[in-house]
Each structure stands twice: as structure tokens, then as C-alpha cells.
C-alpha positions in Angstrom: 13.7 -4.5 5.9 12.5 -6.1 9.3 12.9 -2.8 11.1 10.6 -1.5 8.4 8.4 -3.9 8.8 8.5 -3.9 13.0 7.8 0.0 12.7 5.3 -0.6 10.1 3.2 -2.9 12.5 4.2 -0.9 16.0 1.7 2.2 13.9 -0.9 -0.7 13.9 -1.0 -0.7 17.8 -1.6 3.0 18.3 -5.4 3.0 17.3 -4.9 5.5 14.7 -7.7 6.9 12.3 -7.6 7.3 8.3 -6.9 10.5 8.7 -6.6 12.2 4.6 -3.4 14.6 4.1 -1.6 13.5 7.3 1.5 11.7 7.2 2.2 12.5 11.4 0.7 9.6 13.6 0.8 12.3 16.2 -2.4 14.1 14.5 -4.2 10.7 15.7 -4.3 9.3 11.7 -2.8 9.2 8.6 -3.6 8.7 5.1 -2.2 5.6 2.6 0.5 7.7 1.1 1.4 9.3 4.9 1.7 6.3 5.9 4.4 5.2 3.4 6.1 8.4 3.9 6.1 8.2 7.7 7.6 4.3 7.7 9.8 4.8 5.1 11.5 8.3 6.4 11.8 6.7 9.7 13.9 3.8 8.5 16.6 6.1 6.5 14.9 6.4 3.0 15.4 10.3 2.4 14.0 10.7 -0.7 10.9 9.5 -0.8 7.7 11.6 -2.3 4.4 12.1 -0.2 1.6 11.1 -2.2 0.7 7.6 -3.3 1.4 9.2 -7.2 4.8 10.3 -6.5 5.7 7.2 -4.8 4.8 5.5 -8.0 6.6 7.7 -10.2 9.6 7.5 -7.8 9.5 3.5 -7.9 9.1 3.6 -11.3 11.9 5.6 -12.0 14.4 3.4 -10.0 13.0 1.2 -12.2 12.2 -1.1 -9.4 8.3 -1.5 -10.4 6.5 -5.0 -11.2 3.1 -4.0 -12.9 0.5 -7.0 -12.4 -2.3 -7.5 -15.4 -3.3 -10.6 -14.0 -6.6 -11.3 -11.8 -5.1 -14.0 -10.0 -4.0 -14.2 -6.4 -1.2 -17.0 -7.9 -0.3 -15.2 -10.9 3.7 -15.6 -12.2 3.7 -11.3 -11.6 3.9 -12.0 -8.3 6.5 -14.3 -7.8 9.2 -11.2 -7.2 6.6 -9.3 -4.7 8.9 -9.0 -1.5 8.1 -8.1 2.5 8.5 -4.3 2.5 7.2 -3.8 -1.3 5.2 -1.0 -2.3 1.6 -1.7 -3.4 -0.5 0.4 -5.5 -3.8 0.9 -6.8 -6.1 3.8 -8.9 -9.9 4.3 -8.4 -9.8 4.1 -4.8 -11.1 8.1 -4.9 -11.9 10.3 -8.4 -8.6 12.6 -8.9 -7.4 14.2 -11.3 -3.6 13.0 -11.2 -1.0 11.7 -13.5 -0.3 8.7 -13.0 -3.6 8.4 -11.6 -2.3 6.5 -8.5 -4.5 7.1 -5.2 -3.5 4.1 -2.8 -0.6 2.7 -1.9 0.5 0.4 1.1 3.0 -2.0 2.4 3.5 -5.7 1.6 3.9 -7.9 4.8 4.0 -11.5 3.2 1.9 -14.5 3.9 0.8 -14.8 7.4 2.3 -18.4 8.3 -1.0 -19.8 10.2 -3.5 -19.2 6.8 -1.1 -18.7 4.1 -2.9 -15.5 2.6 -1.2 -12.6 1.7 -1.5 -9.6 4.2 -0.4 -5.7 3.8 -0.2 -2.7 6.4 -1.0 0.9 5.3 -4.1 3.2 6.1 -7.3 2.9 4.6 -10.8 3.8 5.2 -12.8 0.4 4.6 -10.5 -1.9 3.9 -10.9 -5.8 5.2 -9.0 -8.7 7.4 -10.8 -11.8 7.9 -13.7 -10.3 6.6 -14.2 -7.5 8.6 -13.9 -4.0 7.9 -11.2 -1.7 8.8 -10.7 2.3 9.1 -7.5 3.6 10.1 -4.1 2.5 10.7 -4.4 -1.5 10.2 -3.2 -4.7 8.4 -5.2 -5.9 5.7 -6.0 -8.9 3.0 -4.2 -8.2 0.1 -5.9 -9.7 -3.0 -5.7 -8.9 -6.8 -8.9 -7.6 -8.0 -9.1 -5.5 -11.0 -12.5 -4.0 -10.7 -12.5 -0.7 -13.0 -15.8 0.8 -13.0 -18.9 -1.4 -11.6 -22.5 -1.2 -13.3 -23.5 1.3 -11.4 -20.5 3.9 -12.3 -18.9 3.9 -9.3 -15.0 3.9 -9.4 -13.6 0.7 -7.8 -9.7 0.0 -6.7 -8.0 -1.7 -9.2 -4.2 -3.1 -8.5 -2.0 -2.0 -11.1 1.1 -3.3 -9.2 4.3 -3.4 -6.9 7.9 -1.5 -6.6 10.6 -2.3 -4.8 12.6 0.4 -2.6 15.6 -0.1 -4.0 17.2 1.8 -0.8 15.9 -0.8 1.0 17.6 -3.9 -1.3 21.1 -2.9 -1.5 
């Protein structure tokens, strides 16, 4: 799992771009989903699906997923999320998909000088410390269960976490 995580965070360093259908840091970005691919081929996980859908259908079928109702940042469903765990959201993009999952990304832990829950993945806006991110990054992981705002725009919602059960034996 640390060698994971150390390649995970060495794809931070390269200054890549959210890049959508690439899952090669050599095209200069990657999306969510390419991202989990890309980390998780290079550590010895074989089987794993490209897109952020299939890799919920695949953690779900190990039956390795943890799905979080709660809008709470110390909610009880989290108490089993893991370094290395899969996160994943819907409405970060309209698709028509089933399971509508469009994001996913990588759990890192707490960060030990503010305590808050950070992640690594690809994105195209999301935040740390309050500023904005595109590309290749570590983010704030929060719980926010948005939906659909007031004006009808779709908003992420986090439905929850798997764990890669190749990765836990």
C-alpha cells in the first residue's frame, strides 16, 4: 500500500493536466478514472477497469465497498476508510452510465500537521487549503452530498469508498 501511495504522490510532482480519456501521464494529463488505472496497474493490480463506473462495479463486486449516507466529515461510515481506498462520487459531469459513477480518486489519510482528510486523483477544480486545483493534485476530501443545487446544476455527491482487496491480502 505505501508503494501505492509513494507512486500516487510522485504523479503529483510532474505538473500534469486534467486531461479527460487519458490514463498515460506521458500525454501530459489524465483523467480521475486514468488516474486510478495508471497507479493501480503500476503497483500489480491486473484487473482493474478504466472508468470511474467500472471501478465501482469492480469494488463492489469484491464486495469490498463501504457506501456513506451520512453528511458528516466524523460519521461512524468512515471509520473503516483506509490509505489507498477508492473514493467515489456521481454528478461531477451529466452521463448517461449505470452506476452513474463519474469520479473517483485515492484516499491518502489525515495529513498529521492539520488533521483533515486529504486524497490524490485528477480533477478539474477541485480544492486544498482553499485554493483551486486542475490537473494531477492532492485534494481536501470532505463529505458533501449536494444533489442538484437551485439553479439545476448537477453537483458531486459522495456515495462512498471500496477497498482493493488485491491490495489487503
Amino acid at each position: 500500500m505505501q508503494k501505492l501511495l509513494i507512486s500516487a504522490l510522485e504523479l503529483t510532482t510532474r505538473n500534469l493536466d486534467y486531461k479527460y480519456g487519458s490514463a498515460d501521464p506521458n500525454t501530459g494529463g489524465m483523467d480521475c478514472s486514468g488516474f486510478v488505472y495508471f497507479v493501480l496497474k503500476q503497483n500489480g493490480v491486473g484487473d482493474v477497469p478504466r472508468d470511474s463506473s467500472e471501478q465501482y462495479s469492480w469494488v463492489r463486486r469484491s464486495r469490498q465497498f463501504e457506501p456513506v449516507l451520512s453528511q458528516k466529515d466524523d460519521s461512524f461510515e468512515l471509520e473503516d476508510l483506509k490509505p489507498g481506498d477508492l473514493l467515489f462520487w456521481t454528478g461531477t459531469y451529466s452521463i448517461e452510465r449505470d452506476p452513474p459513477i463519474t469520479h473517483a480518486m485515492i484516499y491518502l489519510g489525515r495529513e498529521k500537521k492539520t488533521g483533515h482528510r486529504v486524497m490524490v486523483g485528477a480533477s478539474d477544480g477541485r480544492v486544498y487549503q482553499g485554493e483551486s486545483r486542475n490537473g494531477v493534485s492532492v485534494f481536501d476530501f470532505k463529505v458533501q452530498r449536494n444533489g442538484k443545487a437551485d439553479d439545476g446544476k448537477l453537483r458531486p455527491t459522495f456515495i462512498g469508498y471500496g477497498h482493493i482487496l488485491a491490495l489487503r491480502d
